[in-house]
C-alpha positions in Angstrom: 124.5 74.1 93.0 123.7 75.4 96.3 121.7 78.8 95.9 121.6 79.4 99.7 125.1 79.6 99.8 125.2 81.4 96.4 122.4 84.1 98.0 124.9 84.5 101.4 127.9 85.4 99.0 126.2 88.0 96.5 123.0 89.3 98.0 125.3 91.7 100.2 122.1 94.5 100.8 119.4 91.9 101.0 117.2 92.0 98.3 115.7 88.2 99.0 113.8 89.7 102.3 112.3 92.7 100.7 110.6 90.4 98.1 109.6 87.4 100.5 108.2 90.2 102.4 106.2 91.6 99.3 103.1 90.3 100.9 103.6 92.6 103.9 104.3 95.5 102.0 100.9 94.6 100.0 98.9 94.8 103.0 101.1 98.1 104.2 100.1 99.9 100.8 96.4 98.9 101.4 96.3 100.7 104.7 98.4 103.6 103.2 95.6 104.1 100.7 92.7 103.6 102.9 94.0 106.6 105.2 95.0 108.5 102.4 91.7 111.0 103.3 91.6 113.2 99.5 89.0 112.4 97.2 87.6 114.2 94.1 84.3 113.9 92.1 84.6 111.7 89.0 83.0 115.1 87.2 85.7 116.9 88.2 88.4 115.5 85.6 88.6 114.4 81.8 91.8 112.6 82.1 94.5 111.1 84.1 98.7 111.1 84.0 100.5 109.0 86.2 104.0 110.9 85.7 107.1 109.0 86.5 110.2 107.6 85.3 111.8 103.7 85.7 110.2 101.4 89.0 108.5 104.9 90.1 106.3 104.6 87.0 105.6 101.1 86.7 102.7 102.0 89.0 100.9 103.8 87.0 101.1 100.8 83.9 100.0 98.1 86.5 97.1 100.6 87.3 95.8 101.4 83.9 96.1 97.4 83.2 94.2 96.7 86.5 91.7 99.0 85.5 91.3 98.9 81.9 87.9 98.2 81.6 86.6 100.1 84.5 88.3 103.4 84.6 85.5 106.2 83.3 88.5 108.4 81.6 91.1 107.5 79.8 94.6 107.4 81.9 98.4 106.7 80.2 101.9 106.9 82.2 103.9 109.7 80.9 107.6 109.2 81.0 109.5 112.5 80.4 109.9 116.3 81.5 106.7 117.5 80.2 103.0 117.1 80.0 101.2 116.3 76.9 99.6 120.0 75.6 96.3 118.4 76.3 96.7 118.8 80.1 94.4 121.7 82.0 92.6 122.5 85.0 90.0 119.0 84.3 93.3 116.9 84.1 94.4 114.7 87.5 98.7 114.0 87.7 99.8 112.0 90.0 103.6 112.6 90.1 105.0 109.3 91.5 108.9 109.8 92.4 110.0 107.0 95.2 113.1 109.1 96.1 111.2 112.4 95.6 114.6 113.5 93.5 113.8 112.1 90.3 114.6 115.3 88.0 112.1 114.4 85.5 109.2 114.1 88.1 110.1 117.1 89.2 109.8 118.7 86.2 106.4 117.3 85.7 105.2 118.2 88.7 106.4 121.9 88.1 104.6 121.2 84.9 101.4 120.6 86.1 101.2 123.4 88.0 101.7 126.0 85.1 98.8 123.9 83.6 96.9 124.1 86.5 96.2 120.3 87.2 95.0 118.8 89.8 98.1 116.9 91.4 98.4 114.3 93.4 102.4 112.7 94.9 103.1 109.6 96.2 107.0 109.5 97.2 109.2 108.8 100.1 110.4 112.4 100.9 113.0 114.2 98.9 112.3 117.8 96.9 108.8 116.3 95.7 107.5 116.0 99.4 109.0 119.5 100.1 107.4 121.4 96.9 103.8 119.5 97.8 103.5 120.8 101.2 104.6 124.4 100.3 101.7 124.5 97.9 99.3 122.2 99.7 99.6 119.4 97.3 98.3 116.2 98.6 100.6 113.8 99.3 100.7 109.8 99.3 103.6 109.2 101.8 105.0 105.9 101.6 108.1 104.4 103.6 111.6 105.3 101.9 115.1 102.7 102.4 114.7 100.6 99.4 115.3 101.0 95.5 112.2 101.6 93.6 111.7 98.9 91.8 110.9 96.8 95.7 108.4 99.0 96.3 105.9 98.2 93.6 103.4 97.7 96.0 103.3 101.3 97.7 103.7 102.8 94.2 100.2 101.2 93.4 97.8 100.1 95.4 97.6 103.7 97.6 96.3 105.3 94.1 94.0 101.8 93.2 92.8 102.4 96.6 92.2 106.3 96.3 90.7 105.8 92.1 88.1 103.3 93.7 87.0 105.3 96.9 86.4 108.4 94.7 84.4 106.4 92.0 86.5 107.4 89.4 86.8 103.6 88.7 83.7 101.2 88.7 84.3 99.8 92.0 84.9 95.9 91.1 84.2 93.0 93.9 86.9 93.4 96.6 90.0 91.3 94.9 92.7 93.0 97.6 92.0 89.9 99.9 92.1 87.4 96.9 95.6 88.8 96.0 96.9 89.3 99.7 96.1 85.4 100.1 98.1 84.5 96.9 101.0 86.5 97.1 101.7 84.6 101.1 101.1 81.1 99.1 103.9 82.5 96.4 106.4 84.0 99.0 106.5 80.7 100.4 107.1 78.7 97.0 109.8 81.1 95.7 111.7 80.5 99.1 115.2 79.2 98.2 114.5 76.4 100.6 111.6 75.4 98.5 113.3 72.3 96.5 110.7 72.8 93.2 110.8 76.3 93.0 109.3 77.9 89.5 111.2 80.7 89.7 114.6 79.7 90.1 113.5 77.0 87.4 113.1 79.8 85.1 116.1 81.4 85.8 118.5 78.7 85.2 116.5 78.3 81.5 117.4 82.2 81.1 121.1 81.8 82.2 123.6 83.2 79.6 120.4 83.2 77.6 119.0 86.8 76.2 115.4 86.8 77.6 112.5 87.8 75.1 109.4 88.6 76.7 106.2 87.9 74.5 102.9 88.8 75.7 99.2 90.0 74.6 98.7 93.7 73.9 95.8 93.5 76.5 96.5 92.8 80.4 100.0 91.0 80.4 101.6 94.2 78.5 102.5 96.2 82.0 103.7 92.6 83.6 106.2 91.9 80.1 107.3 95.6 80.2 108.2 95.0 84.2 110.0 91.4 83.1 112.0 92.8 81.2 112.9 96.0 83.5 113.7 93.8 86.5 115.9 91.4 84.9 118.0 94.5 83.1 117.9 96.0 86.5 118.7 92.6 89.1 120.2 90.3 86.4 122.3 92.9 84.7 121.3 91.1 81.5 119.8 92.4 78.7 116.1 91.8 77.6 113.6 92.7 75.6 109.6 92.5 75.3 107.3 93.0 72.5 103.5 92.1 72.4 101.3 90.4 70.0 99.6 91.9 67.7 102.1 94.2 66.6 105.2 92.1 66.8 103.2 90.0 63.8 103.6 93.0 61.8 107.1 93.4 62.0 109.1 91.2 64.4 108.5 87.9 64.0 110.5 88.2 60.4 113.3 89.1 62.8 113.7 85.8 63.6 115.6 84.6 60.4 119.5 86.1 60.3 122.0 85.3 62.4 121.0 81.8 63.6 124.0 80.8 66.1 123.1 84.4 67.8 119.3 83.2 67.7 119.7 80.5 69.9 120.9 82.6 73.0 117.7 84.3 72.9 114.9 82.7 74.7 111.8 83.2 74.8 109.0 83.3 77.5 105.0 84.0 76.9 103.4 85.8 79.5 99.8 84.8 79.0 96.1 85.6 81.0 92.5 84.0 80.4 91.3 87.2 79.3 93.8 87.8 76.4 91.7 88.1 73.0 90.7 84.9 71.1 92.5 86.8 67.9 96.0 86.8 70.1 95.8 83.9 71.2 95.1 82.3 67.6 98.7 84.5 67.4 100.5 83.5 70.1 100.0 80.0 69.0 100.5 79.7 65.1 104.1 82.4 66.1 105.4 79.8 68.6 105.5 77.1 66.1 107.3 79.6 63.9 109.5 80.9 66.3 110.2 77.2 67.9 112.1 76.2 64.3 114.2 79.6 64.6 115.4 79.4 68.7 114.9 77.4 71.6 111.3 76.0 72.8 109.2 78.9 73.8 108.3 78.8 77.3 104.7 79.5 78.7 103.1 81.1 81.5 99.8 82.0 82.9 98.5 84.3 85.4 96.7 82.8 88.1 93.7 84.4 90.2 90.2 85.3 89.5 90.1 88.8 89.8 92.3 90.8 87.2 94.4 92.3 90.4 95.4 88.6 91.4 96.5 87.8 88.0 98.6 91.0 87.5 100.6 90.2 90.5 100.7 86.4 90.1 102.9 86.9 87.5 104.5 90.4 88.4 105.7 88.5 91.3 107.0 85.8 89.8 109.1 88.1 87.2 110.4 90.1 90.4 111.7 86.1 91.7 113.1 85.4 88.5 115.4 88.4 88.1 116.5 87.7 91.8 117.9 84.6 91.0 119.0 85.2 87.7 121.0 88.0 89.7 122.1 85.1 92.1 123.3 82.8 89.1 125.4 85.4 87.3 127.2 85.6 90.6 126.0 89.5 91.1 124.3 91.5 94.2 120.8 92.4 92.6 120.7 95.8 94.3 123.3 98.1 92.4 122.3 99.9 89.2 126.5 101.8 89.0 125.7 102.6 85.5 122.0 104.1 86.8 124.5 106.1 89.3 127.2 106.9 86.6 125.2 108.2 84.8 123.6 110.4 87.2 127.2 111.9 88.7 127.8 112.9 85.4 124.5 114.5 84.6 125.2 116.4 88.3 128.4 117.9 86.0 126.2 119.2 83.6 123.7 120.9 85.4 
């Protein structure tokens, strides 16, 4: 198999240089947020919404995960037209839309106003950018011309950036270098042209497989949710993700009918040094399990020191893997037609 002839004949809107170039766009969102001039008092607010929807509001997950342990207030990503009835005057939304058309951000952001929140955006342009300058809403402004789910980096680090500088998060040693540096050394080993490359390995043990995505409930959960979106997004495969301890509750006795439909499932764990000693214990007593059920259970672990590092370590790798999963099913990774169906016909109905 030659994947560098398989990448010239599918990746028609080149996908492959927007994620070698994730580094760039790393440092790019760093400077974004460190111009980015709005700051508020940490007394100022009881709570924090990140509102988005799909690769918009990923964001906000790899945020609260980043920041789990040193956010003063509790945060959570909400996903839909509303706010929760808890929202007021001492709630912060940050309405993240890439496009700035997403209907449900904008409905949220509407939202937020009748509850008189205080609002951030971070977007590319569109109706979003347009209603936050009429009302003097600050805006993040990051660069538009890719689908959202490239652009994790400006959908992030801008508001990690702005939640340190106004204290609202315990400011942790300085880890932005620390990830910069590993996300070059990656770039470089997910190159096609790299002969032992980890995440094309991966995707030929996922190829007409159904990927499960197993991880703890503590960091790794926003890293298995975005697995699992990127590969239905690139791949145009279906796959699913659970996290341990939950899945011991219920899933794992999943894992008895059907057998010959049981071994096209495989499974990957999506570990981190941090994850709790009790998950772990878990993770280890399920694979055996779970290994007499399907095929071998794959494991992988986040590498880094500082918790940023170890997010993307593995966020990255995830992002390579449905690239080339893409590449194998013979598919361009950038078009989502049933994302765009169903969008023409929504235009019908309203």
């Amino acid at each position: 198999m030659d994947i560098l002839k398989l990448i010239k004949k599918h990746d028609n809107q080149k996908m492959l240089d927007l994620l070698l170039g994730f580094p760039e766009q790393f440092e790019k969102a760093l400077k974004i947020g460190n111009s980015f001039k709005f700051t508020i008092a940490p007394g100022q607010i009881d709570h924090i919404i990140f509102g988005g929807m799909g690769g918009s509001a990923i964001g906000g997950e790899v945020i609260i995960s980043c920041l789990s342990k040193e956010l003063k207030i509790p945060a959570m990503v909400q996903r839909s037209y509303s706010l929760p009835k808890f929202a007021n005057s001492r709630t912060m939304v940050i309405i993240s839309s890439f496009s700035g058309n997403t209907e449900e951000s904008l409905s949220l952001y509407e939202n937020a106003r009748e509850s008189n929140s205080k609002i951030i955006c971070i977007t590319s342009g569109g109706e979003l950018e347009k209603r936050a300058n009429a009302n003097a809403v600050p805006i993040i402004s990051i660069p538009g011309g890719m689908q959202p789910r490239c652009a994790l980096g400006y959908l992030s680090i801008p508001i990690l950036v702005f939640l340190k500088k106004s204290g609202i998060a315990m400011n942790e040693d300085d880890n932005f270098a620390e990830t910069l540096a590993l996300l070059h050394k990656k770039s470089e080993l997910y190159s096609p042209r790299n002969q032992d490359n980890l995440a094309l390995n991966i995707a030929k043990q996922f190829y007409n497989k159904i990927p499960i995505i197993y991880s703890s409930n503590d960091m790794m959960h926003a890293v298995a949710m975005r697995w699992k979106a990127q590969i239905s997004e690139n791949a145009k495969t279906m796959a699913f993700y659970n996290v341990f301890p939950e899945l011991n509750h219920n899933e794992i006795v999943g894992w008895q009918q059907l057998p010959e439909l049981l071994r096209k499932f495989q499974i990957i764990y999506l570990r981190d040094k941090e994850d709790s000693s009790r998950n772990q214990s878990r993770m280890e007593i399920t694979k055996e399990i779970l290994e007499q059920e399907t095929n071998q259970v794959f494991e992988l672990y986040s590498e880094g020191s500082s918790k940023l590092s170890r997010l993307f370590s593995i966020i990255y790798l995830g992002d390579m893997v449905s690239y080339y999963l893409a590449i194998l099913n013979n598919l361009d990774p950038t078009p989502i037609k049933k994302i765009q169906i169903l969008k023409d016909k929504l235009k019908d109905i309203y």
